[in-house]
C-alpha positions, 0 to 999 in steps of 0.5 A: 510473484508480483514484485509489488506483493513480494516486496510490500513494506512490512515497516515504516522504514521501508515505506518509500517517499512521504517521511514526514507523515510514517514519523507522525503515524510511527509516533501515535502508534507509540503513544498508543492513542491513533485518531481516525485516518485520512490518506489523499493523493494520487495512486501509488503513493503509499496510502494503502501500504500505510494502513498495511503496516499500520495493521502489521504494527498494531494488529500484527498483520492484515489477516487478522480477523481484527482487520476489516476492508472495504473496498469501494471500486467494488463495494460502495452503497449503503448496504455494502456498508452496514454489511461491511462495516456496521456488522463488523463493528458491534463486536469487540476486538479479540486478541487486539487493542482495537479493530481497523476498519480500512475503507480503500478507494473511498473515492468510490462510496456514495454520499449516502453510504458515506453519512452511514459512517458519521456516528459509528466513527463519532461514538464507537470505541476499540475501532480504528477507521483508515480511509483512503482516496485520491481526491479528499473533497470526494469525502463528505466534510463530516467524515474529514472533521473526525479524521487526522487528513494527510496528503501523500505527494508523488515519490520524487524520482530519487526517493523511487530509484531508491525503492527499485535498487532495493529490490534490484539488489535482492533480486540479483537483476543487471539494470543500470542506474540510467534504466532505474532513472528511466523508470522512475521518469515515466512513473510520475510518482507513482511508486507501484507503477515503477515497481511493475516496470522494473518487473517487466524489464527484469523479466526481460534480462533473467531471460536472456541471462538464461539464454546465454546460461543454456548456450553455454552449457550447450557449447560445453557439451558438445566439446565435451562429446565432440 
């Protein structure tokens, strides 16, 4: 299993880098009064993580039928968004506070798509809309003003070997802190990108434990029989 799916934060403590901004959206959540969201920065930051806990704390996972995504590389003009989005809105939530509508990537919607949006944020009640991308100037001012905007800056390489040793940890994995550093060096701060290369390198170490394990019992067995 990808070690970015099987370890996918399920609490905000878990959530690697940016402490500042789960504190402030932990305290909304809290409060139970959540404006609209704006997450920017570059991949890997911990954007769509967010808005998946958010569905975790507020709707109790993202398989709700309450959670609506949208996710622009693939769905990004006017029709996408009335199909997605506008459709969904009209009716109320079930079993829930409020409906999240995440737009992923949102870099990728068109101006004109983007402007299909302005009223049902402005006027809709019960809908909670999460926008996330890399470049904030890429959303049309309209749709900034309506939002909380947050800026996720690039996990420090402390903050990622933190995130790697947990997993290291859990998984049992013999990888030395100078590989860890390694890793988190060349990520950049891209926490899913170390996550894949940790995954990659551990591969690389359960084979050759598995090797020396089937060696072993092999030499066993032919002293046993020899």
């Amino acid at each position: 299993m990808n070690f970015n799916d099987k370890y996918r934060p399920q609490d905000f403590t878990e959530i690697v880098g940016n402490r500042e901004i789960m504190e402030q959206i932990e305290g909304f959540i809290l409060s139970g009064s959540i404006p609209h969201l704006l997450f920017y920065g570059k991949p890997g930051t911990g954007k769509t993580t967010l808005a998946e806990v958010i569905a975790e704390k507020v709707l109790g996972g993202r398989d709700s039928e309450n959670f609506i995504e949208l996710n622009a590389s693939d769905e990004r003009g006017i029709d996408d968004v009335r199909k997605t989005v506008i459709r969904a809105i009209k009716h109320l939530p079930f079993g829930a506070p409020c409906k999240i509508i995440f737009l992923d990537e949102a870099d990728g919607l068109t101006k004109d798509a983007q402007q299909v949006l302005r009223r049902p944020m402005e006027k809709s009640h019960g809908n909670l809309f999460i926008i996330a991308c890399n470049d904030v100037f890429s959303i049309i001012e309209p749709i900034r003003s309506r939002c909380a905007v947050y800026f996720f800056a690039p996990i420090s390489e402390s903050e990622t070997v933190k995130g790697l040793k947990r997993i290291v940890d859990s998984e049992g994995l013999e990888i030395s802190d100078e590989q860890l550093e390694a890793i988190a060096r060349e990520a950049k701060g891209d926490m899913r990108t170390a996550v894949n290369e940790l995954q990659k390198l551990g591969a690389g170490n359960g084979r050759e434990a598995e090797i020396e394990r089937r060696v072993a019992e092999m030499l066993k067995a032919q002293g046993m029989t020899g």
